[in-house]
C-alpha positions as CSV (number, residue, x, y, z in Angstrom):
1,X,132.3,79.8,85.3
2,X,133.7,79.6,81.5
3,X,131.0,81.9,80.5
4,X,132.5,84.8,81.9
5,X,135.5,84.6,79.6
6,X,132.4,85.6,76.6
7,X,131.5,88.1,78.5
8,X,134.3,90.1,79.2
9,X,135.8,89.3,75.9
10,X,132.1,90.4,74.6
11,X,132.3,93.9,76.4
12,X,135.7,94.5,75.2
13,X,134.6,94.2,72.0
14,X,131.7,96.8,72.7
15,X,133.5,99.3,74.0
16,X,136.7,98.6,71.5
17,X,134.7,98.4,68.4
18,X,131.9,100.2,68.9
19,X,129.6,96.9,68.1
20,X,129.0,93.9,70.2
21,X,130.9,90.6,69.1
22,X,129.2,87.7,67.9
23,X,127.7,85.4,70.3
24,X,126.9,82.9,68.4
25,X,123.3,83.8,66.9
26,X,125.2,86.9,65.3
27,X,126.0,90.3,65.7
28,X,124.1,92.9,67.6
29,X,124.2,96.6,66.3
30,X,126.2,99.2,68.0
31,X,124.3,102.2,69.5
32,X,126.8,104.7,70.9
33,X,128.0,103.4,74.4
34,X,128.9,105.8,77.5
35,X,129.3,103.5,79.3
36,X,130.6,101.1,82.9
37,X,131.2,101.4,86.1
38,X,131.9,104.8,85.8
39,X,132.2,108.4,87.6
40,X,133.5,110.0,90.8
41,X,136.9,111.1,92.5
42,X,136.5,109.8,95.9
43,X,138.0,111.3,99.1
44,X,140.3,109.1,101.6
45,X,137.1,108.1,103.6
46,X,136.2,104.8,102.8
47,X,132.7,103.7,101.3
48,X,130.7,101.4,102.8
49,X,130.1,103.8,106.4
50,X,129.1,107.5,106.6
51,X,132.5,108.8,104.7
52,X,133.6,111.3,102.5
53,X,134.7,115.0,102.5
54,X,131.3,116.1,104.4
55,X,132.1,117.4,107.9
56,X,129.8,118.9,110.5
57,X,125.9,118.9,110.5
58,X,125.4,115.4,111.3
59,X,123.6,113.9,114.5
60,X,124.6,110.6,116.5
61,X,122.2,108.9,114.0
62,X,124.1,110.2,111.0
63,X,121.2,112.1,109.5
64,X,121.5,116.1,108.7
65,X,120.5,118.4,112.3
66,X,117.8,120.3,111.8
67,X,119.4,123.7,112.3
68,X,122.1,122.4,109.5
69,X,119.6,121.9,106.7
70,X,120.0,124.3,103.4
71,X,116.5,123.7,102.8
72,X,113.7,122.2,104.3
73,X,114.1,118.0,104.4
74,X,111.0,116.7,106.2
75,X,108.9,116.0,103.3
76,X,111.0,116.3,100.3
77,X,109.9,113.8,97.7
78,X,112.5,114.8,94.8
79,X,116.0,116.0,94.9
80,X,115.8,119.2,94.2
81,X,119.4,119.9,91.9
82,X,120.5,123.5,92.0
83,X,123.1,124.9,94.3
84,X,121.8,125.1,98.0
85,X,123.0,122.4,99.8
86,X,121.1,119.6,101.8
87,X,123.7,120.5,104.7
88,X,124.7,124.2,104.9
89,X,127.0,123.1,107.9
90,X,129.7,120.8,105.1
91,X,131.0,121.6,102.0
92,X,129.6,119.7,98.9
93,X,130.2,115.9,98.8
94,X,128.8,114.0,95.8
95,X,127.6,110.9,98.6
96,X,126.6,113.0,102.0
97,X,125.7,116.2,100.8
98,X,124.3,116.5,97.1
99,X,121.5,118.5,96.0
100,X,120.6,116.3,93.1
101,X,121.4,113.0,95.4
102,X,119.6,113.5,98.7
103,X,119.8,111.1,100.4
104,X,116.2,109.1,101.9
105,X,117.8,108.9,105.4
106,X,117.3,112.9,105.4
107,X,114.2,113.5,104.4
108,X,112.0,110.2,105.1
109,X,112.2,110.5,109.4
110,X,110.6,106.6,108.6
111,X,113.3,105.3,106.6
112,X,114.9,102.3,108.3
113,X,114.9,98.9,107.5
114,X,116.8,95.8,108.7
115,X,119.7,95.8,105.8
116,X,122.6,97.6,106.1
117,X,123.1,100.9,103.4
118,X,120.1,103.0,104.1
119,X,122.2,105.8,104.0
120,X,122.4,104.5,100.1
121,X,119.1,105.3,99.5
122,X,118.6,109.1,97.4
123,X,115.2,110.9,96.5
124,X,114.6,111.1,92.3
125,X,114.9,114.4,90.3
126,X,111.8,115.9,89.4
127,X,110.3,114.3,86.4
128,X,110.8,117.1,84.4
129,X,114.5,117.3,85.0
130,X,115.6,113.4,85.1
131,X,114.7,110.0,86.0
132,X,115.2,107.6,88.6
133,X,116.0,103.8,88.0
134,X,116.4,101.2,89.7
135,X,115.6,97.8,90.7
136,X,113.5,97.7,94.4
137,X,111.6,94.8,96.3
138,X,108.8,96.8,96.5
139,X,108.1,96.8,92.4
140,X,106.9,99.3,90.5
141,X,105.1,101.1,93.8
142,X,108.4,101.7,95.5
143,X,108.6,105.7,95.2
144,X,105.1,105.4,96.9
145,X,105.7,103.7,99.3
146,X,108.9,105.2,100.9
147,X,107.5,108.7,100.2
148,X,104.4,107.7,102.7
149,X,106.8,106.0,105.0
150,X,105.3,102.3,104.6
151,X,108.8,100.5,105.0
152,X,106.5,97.0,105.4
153,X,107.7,96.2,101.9
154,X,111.6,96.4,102.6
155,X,110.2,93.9,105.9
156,X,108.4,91.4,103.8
157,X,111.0,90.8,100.7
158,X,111.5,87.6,99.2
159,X,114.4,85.2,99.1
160,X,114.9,86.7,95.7
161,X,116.0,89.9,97.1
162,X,117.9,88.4,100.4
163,X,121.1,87.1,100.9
164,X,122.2,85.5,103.8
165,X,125.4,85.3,104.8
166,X,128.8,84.0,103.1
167,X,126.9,83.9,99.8
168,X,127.9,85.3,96.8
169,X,126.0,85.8,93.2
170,X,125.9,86.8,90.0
171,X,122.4,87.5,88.5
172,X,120.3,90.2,86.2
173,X,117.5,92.1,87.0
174,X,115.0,93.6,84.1
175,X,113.3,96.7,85.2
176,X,112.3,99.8,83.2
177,X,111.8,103.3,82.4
178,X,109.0,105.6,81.4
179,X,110.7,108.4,79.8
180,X,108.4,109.3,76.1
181,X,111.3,110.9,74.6
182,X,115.1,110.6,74.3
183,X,117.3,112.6,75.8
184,X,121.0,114.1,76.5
185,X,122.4,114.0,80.2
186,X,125.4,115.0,81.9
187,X,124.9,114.2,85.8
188,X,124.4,110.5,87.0
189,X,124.8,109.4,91.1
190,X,124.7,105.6,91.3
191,X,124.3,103.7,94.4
192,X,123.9,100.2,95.9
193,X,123.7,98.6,99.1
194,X,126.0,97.6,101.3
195,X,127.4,94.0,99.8
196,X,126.9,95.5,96.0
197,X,130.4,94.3,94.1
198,X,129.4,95.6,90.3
199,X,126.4,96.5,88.8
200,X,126.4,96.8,84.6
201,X,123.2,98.4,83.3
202,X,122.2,98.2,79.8
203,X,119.0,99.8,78.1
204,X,116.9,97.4,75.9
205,X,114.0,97.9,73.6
206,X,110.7,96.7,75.5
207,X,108.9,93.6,75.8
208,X,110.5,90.8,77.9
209,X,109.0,90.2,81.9
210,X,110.2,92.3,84.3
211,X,112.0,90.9,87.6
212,X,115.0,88.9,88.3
213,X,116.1,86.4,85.3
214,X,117.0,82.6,85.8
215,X,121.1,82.4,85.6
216,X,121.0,78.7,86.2
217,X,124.3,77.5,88.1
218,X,125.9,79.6,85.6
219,X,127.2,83.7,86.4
220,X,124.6,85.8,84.5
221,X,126.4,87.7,81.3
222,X,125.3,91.3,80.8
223,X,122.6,92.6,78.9
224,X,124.9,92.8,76.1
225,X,124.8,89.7,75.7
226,X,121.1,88.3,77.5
227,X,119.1,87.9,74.1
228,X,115.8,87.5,76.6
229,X,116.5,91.0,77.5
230,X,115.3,92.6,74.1
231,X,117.4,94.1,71.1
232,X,120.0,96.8,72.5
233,X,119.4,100.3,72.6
234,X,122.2,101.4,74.8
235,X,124.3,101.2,78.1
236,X,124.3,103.3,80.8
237,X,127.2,102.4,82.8
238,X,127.2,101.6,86.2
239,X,129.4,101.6,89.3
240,X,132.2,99.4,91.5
241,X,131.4,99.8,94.8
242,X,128.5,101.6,96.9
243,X,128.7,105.0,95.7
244,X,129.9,106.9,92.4
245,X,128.5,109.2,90.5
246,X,129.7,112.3,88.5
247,X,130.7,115.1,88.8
248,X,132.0,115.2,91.9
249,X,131.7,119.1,92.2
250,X,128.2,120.7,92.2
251,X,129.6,123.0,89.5
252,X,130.3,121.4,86.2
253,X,133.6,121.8,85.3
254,X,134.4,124.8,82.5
255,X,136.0,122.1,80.4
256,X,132.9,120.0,80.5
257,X,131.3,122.5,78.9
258,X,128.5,120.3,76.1
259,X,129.6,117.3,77.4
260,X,127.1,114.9,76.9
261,X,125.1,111.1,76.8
262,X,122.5,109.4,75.3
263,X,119.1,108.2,76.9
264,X,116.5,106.3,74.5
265,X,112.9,106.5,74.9
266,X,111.4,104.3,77.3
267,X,113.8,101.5,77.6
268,X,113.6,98.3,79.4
269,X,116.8,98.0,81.8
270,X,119.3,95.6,82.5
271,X,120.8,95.7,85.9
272,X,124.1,93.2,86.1
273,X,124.5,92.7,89.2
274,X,127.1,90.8,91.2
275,X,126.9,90.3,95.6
276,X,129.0,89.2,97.7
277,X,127.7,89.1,101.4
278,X,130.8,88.7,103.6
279,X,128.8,90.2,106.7
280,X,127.4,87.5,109.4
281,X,123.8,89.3,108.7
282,X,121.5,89.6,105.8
283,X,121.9,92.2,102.6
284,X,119.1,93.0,100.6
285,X,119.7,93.6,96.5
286,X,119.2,97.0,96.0
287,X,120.1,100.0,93.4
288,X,119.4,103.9,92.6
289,X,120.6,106.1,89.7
290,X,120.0,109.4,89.3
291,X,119.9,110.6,85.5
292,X,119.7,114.3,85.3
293,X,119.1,115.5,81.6
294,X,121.1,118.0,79.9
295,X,120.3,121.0,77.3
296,X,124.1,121.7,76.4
297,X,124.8,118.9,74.2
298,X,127.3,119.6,71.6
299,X,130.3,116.5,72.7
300,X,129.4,112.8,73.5
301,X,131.7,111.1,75.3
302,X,133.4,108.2,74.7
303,X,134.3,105.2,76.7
304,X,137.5,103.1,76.0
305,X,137.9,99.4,77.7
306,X,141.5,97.5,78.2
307,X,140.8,93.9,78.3
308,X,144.1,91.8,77.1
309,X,142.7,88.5,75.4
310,X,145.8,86.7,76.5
311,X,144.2,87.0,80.6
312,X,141.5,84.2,78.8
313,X,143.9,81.7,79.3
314,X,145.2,82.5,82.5
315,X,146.4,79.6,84.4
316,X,148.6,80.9,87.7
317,X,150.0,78.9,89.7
318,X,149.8,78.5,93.8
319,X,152.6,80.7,95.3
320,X,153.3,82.9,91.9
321,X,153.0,86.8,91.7
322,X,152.5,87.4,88.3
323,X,152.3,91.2,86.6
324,X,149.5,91.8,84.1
325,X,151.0,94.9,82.0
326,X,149.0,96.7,78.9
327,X,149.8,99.7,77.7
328,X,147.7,102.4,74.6
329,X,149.6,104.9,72.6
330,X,147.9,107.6,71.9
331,X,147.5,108.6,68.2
332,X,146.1,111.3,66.2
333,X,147.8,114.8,65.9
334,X,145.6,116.2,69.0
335,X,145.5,116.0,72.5
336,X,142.9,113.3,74.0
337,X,141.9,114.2,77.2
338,X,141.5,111.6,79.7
339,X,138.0,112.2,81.7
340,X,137.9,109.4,84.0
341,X,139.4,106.2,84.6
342,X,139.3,103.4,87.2
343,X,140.7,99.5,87.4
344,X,138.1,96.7,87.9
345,X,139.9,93.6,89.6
346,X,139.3,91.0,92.2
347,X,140.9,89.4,95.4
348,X,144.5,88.3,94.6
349,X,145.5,92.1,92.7
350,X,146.7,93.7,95.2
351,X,148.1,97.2,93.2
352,X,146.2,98.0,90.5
353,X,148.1,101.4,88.8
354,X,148.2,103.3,86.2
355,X,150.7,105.8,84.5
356,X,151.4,108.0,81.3
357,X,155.0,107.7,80.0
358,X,155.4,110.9,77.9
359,X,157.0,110.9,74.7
360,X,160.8,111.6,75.2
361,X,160.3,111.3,79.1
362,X,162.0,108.8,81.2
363,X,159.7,109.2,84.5
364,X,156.1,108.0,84.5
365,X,153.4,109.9,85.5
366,X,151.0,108.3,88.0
367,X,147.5,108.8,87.2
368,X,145.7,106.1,89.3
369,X,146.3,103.5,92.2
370,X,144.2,101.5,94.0
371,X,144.9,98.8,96.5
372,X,141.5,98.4,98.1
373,X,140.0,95.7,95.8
374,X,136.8,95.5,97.9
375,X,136.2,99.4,97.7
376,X,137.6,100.2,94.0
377,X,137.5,104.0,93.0
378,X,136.6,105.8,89.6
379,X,138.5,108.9,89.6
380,X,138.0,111.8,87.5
381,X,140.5,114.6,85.7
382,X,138.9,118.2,86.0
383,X,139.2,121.4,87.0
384,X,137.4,120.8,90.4
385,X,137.9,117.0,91.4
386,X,140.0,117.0,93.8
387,X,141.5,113.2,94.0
388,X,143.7,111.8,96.7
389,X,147.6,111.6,96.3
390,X,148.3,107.8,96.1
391,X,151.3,106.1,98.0
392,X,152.3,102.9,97.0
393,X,154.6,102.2,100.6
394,X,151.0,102.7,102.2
395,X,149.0,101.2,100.1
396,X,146.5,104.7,100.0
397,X,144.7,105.0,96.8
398,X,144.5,107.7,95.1
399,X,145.2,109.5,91.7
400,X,146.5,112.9,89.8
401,X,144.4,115.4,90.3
402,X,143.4,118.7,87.7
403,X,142.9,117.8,84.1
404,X,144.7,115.2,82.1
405,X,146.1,115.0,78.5
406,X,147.7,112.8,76.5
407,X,149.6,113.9,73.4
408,X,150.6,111.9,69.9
409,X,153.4,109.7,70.8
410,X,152.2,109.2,75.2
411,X,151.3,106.0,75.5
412,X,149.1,105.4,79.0
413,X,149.7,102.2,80.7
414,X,148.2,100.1,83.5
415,X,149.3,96.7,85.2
416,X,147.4,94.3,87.3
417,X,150.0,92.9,90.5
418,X,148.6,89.6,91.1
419,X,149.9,87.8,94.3
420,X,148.7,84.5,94.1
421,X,150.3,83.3,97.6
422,X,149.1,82.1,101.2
423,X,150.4,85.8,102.7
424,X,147.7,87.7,100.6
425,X,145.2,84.7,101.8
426,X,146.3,85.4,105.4
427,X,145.2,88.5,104.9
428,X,141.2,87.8,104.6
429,X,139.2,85.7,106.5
430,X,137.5,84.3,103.3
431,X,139.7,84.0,101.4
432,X,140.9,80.2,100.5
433,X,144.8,79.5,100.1
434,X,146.0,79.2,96.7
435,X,146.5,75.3,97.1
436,X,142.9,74.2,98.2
437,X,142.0,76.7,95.2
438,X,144.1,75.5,92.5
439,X,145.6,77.3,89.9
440,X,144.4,80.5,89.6
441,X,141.8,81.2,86.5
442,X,140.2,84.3,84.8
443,X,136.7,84.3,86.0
444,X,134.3,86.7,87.7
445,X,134.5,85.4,90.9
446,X,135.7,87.6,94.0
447,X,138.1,84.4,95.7
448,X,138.0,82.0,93.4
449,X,139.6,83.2,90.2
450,X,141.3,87.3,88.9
451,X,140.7,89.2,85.8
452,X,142.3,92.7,85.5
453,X,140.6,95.2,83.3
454,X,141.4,99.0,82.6
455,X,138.5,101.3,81.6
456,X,138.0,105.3,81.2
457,X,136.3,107.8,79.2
458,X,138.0,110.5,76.7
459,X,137.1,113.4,74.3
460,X,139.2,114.3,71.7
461,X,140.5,110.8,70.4
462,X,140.5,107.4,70.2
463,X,142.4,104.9,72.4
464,X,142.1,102.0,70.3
465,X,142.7,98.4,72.6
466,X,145.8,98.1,74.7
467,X,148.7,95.8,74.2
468,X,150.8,93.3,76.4
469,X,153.6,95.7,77.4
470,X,156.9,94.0,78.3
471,X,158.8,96.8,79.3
472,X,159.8,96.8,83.0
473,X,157.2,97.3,85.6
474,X,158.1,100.5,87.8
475,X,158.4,100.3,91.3
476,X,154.9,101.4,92.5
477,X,153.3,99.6,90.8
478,X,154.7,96.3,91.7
479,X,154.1,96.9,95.4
């Protein structure tokens, strides 16, 4: 699995430099990135099941009562955006009860198939107001399908789409879009089925087959890197677990006022997607993202990435706990704000946190802890998000909530607590001890090797690339 060391270094360089690194057949041209997994506070539920802030309007099968709906369901072929709620019985949750992420369960009575996440499933925007993408058994006829409630395609799919259990795999799917001119969005709502680890998605000019692409015995690098894929036209983003999306209030945020993306024309897209089935049933690969388009346009966005090159070489031993501590400083004469953030890791991290140590301040300021590496968060700094309070002696994720700054002279930091011993084994059933596994290598592989990546979004500056910090670790973080 050496090739994954390429392409994490290759991403870093992306979202670093603003241009891809060379891959050997040169250089690829930058287009401006928003980009990876990406958006949404989450609540203390956890994803995977029927959770979230959303309380009340739900029957025994999960799906919104009919006396509860905001509008009528039965029917619905598009998600309609706006303010009136699917469920006027719950308050506003970006995953159970969204206007511009309905969810199929709720308006398709016939929705049901044999994989587990339906409730994943969400009905398009209107053409005129976004686009839907994805990657489907069905084909190109899926929206037709589910609309008329023929479910006999989700019944007949091929190995190609199924994985049985204990399997795990990295592969790319190329699918497109029909869009005929660019444009600016705002709103996206991702989603995958149940057994969905990471999905990358990069836009590409047109012209290679559509469908899943050979990865050999190799793990599939992103589109970034996929020269069969077509030249490079952009990156969406994508997501870390199930559900994420953003915002996560059906109001955009005052601050967020002409925040923007870019969508090309027509692209061909990239879906990099990784599984790992550790259910003793079948999961089917399967994604939706809503795109909803934006008129006020006025600031794009941009995405920073921390990647340490020294992880490359990682060679941990059986039995160590290692910290993997980076730090930014923050530079320029004005405030950056930090957006969003989140900490992509596998198995053996077991505290993933971040903190901002203010200029002429000796207490750190928590911003972002997760210790759930199988359900990893993206939490977002506004005005309305709400985030969890974390606690490291409970090992509850969460982060700060309201809007974040840093100032000349802050430097934000994140570490990576890696316990490479036989208690953290112990502590999942697939999980092999450290000694059958051997030293411990930077891969992306769920069990079998770690790699410990910060990434965000800010306005107002420029993070640059982190550094190895070697100033102590505090306390929470090494928990």
């Amino acid at each position: 699995m050496r090739k994954s060391r390429r392409s994490v270094l290759g991403l870093a360089c992306w979202f670093l430099l603003g241009t891809a690194c060379s891959s050997g057949k040169g250089s690829t041209p930058a287009t401006r990135p928003p980009k990876k997994p990406v958006v949404v506070s989450v609540g203390d539920g956890a994803a995977g099941t029927d959770a979230g802030g959303a309380t009340g309007g739900l029957g025994p099968d999960g799906r919104i009562t009919a006396s509860c709906q905001g509008f009528t369901l039965a029917g619905l072929k598009y998600s309609p955006g706006g303010t009136d709620l699917p469920n006027k019985c719950a308050p506003f949750d970006a995953t159970l009860n969204n206007p511009y992420a309905v969810r199929c369960i709720d308006a398709i009575p016939a929705y049901k198939t044999r994989f587990p996440g339906d409730q994943y499933c969400i009905l398009p925007p209107p053409d005129d107001k976004g686009i839907q993408v994805g990657l489907h058994p069905q084909g190109a006829d899926y929206w037709n399908q589910m609309w008329a409630g023929d479910m006999s395609g989700y019944d007949s799919a091929s190995g190609d789409w199924v994985m049985p259990p204990g399997a795990e795999t990295s592969q790319n799917f190329l699918g497109g879009a029909d869009n005929p001119s660019q444009q600016a969005y705002y709103r996206t709502y991702f989603r995958m089925r149940t057994g969905s680890h990471h999905n990358i998605i990069t836009l590409h000019q047109k012209g290679a087959p559509e469908g899943w692409r050979p990865s050999g015995n190799g793990e599939a690098l992103p589109g970034i890197f996929d020269t069969s894929a077509g030249k490079l036209i952009g990156i969406l983003g994508g997501q870390q677990r199930p559900d994420d999306g953003q915002p996560v209030s059906l109001e955009k945020p005052e601050e967020d006022a002409g925040l923007y993306l870019n969508w090309p024309a027509s692209p061909a897209i990239m879906f990099n997607m990784h599984h790992i089935n550790t259910t003793t049933d079948d999961i089917l690969r399967e994604g939706w993202a809503n795109i909803w388009w934006e008129s006020d346009a006025k600031i794009v966005e941009s995405w920073f990435m921390g990647l340490g090159t020294d992880q490359l070489a990682m060679s941990i031993a059986p039995g160590s706990t290692v910290d993997y501590h980076y730090s930014w400083a923050a530079g320029g004469t004005a405030p950056t704000r930090l957006v969003r953030l989140f900490g992509h890791r596998h198995f053996w991290t077991s505290n993933f946190s971040s903190w901002i140590e203010r200029q002429g301040s000796d207490t750190p300021e928590v911003v972002y802890q997760s210790f759930d590496w199988a359900e990893m968060p993206t939490y977002r700094y506004d005005s309305q998000a709400q985030n969890p309070t974390p606690d490291a002696t409970i090992h509850k994720d969460g982060a700060q909530s309201g809007i974040v700054t840093l100032n000349p002279g802050d430097k934000l930091h994140f570490n990576c607590h890696i316990e490479y011993t036989d208690e953290r084994a112990s502590s999942y059933p697939a999980a092999p001890t450290p000694e059958a596994n051997g030293n411990l290598h930077f891969a992306n592989e769920t069990f079998k090797a770690e790699m410990c990546i910060g990434f965000g979004n800010v306005t107002g500056g420029y993070l640059g690339s982190p550094t190895r910090d070697s100033s102590p670790v505090p306390d929470f973080a090494a928990k």
